[in-house]
N, C-alpha and C positions, 0 to 999 in steps of 0.2 A: 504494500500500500504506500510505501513511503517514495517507494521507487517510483509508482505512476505519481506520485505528484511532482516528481523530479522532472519527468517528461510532460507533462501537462505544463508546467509552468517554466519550462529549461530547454526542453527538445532532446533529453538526453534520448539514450533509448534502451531497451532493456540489459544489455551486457553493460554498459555503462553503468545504469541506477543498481547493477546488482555487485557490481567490481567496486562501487563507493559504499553503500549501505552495510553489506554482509560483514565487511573485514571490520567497522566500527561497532557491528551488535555484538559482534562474537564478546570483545571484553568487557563489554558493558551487560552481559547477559550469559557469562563466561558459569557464573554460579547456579544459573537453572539450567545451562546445557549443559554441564558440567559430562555426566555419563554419553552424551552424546560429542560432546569432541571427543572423548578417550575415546569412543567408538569410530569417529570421522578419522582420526589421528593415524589408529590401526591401519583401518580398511582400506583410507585414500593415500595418505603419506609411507604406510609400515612401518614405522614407530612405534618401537615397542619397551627401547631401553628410557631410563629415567625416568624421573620420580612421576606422580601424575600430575604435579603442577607444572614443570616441566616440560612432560607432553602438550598440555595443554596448552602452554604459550606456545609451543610450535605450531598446533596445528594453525593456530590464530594468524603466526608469522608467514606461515605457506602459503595461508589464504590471500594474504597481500599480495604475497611477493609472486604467484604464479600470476594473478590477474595483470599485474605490469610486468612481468617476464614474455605473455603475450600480446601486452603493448595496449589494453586496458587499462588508463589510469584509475587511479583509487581515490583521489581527494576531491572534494567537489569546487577547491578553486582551482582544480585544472581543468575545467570545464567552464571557467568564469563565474561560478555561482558565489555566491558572498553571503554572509552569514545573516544579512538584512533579511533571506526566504527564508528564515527558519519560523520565523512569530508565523509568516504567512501560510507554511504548510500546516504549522500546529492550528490556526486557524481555523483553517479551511476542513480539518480533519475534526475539529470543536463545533463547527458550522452544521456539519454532517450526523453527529452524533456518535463520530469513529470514532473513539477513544482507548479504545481496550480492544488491543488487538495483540497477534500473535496464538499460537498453540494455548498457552492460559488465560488469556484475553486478560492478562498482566503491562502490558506495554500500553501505557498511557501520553500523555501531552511531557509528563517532564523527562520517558525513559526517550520519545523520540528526539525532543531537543537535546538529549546528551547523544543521542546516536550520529545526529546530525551535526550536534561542534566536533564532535571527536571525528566527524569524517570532513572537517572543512580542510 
């Protein structure tokens, strides 16, 4: 969801809003996905030695860094966006009645503004 307002209001488009978004939810949501990267870590990286906190920052780090290894940037000011969209997505997502989103429908107005500074 965060992604299509990246492109509604930016033009990004979906590899874009998913190369910016994902690598910033991962450590701001690092705690409820917790058994699910040790699982992504395994499966996709093969990652197996060190501790699980450890694992778990890599798979976080992979995720970056494969999106810009194929030339996907990751931040949203390399796309020109400036931190001015961020009221306006939380907005517009407030407007709607979207607020609680995600798998727990835990991801509110202030986890998206942290997901959104932490990917500017």
């Amino acid at each position: 969801m965060i992604g299509h307002e990246l492109t509604a209001l930016h033009g990004l488009d979906h590899a874009q809003t998913l190369a910016v978004v994902l690598p910033s939810t991962l450590p701001i949501r690092r705690d409820r996905k917790w058994q699910k990267l040790l699982q992504y870590v395994e499966q996709v990286w093969g990652i197996v030695d060190g501790s699980e906190e450890e694992r778990v920052t890599e798979a976080i780090a992979k995720t970056r860094n494969f999106f810009e290894s194929v030339g996907v940037r990751t931040r949203l000011s390399d796309y020109g966006v400036r931190l001015d969209t961020i009221p306006v997505i939380i907005e517009r997502f407030e407007k709607r009645g979207t607020v609680a989103l995600g798998e727990y429908k835990d991801v509110n107005s202030q986890v998206i503004e942290q997901i959104l500074t932490l990917s500017a």
